[in-house]
RODO-2510 file (C-alpha; in nm, 4 decimals, decimal comma):
residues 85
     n   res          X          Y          Z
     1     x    -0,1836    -0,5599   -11,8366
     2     x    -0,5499    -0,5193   -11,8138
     3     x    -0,6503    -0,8201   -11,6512
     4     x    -0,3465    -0,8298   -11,4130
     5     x    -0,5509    -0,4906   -11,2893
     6     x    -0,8462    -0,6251   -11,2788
     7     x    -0,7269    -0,9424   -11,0655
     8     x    -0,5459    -0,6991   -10,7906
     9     x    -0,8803    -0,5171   -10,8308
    10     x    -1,0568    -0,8408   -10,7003
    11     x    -0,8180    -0,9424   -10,4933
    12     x    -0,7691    -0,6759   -10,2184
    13     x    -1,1343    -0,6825   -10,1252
    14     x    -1,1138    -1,0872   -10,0835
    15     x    -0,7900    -1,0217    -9,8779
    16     x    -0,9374    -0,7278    -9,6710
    17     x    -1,2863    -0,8941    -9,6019
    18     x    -1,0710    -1,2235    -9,4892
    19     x    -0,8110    -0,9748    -9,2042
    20     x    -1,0938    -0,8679    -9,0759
    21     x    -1,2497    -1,1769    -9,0234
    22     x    -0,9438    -1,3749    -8,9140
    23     x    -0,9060    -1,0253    -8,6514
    24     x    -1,2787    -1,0912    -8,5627
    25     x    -1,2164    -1,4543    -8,4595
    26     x    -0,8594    -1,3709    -8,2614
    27     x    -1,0461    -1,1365    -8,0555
    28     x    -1,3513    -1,3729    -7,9687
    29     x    -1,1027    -1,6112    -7,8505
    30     x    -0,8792    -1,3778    -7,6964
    31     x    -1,2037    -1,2019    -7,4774
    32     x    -1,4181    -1,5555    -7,4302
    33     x    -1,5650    -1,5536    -7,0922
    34     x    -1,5249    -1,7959    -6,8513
    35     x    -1,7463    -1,9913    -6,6438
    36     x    -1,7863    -1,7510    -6,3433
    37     x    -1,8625    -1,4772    -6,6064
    38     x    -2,0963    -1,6780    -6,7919
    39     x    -2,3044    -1,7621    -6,4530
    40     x    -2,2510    -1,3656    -6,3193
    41     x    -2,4211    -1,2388    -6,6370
    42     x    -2,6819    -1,5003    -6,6381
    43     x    -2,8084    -1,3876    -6,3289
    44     x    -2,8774    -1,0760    -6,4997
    45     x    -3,0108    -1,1512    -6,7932
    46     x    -3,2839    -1,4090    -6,6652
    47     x    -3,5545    -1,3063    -6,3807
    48     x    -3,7391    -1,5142    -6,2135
    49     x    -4,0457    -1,4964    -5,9890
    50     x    -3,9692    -1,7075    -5,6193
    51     x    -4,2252    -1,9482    -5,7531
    52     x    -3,9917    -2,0453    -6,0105
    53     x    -3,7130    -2,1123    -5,8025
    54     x    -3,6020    -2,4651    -5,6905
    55     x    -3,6808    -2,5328    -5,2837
    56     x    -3,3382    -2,4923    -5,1717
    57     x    -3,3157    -2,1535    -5,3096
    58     x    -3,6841    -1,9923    -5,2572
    59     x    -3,6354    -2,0106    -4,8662
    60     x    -3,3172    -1,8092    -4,9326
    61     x    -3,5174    -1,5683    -5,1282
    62     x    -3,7985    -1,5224    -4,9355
    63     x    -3,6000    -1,4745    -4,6144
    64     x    -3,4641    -1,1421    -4,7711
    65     x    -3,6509    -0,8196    -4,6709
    66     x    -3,5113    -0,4657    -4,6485
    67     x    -3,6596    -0,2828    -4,3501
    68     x    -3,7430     0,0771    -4,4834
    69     x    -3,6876     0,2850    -4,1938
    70     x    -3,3008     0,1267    -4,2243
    71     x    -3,2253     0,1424    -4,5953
    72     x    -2,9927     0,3511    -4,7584
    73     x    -2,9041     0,4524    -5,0835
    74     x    -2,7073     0,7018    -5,2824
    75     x    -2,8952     0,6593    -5,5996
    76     x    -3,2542     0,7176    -5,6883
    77     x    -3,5610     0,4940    -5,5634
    78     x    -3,8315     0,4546    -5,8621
    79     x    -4,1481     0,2715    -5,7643
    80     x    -4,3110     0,1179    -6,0109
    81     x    -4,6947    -0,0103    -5,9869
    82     x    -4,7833    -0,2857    -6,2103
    83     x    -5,1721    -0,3202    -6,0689
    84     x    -5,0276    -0,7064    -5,9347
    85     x    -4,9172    -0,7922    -6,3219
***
């Protein structure tokens, strides 16, 4: 009687830590991104200086410029000084 305790004692942690697991696993498969979302959130993650870009896309980037007597916004402007760092 005292083992069979023992062994439902041991075996309900095994079988809990191996749900949650198997639930972990579901859900990553369920909620993988695809490739749009991949590239969307890469954009974000990784900055780059217009040096760094390849030709075809540094014109692109260079040839964007915000005149300031025309830009609007509805949230805050922060200027930050870096001293050219």
């Amino acid at each position: 009687m005292l083992m069979r305790k023992r062994l439902i004692a041991l075996a309900i942690p095994v079988l809990l830590i191996g749900a949650a697991l198997a639930a972990t696993l579901l859900q990553q498969q369920a909620t993988a991104p695809d490739a749009a979302t991949e590239q969307r959130s890469a954009q974000h993650e990784y900055a780059a200086h217009v040096e760094d870009l390849p030709e075809r896309e540094r014109s692109a980037a260079q040839s964007v410029s915000i005149a300031a007597d025309t830009f609007a916004t509805h949230l805050p402007l922060v200027s930050i000084e870096t001293g050219g760092q």
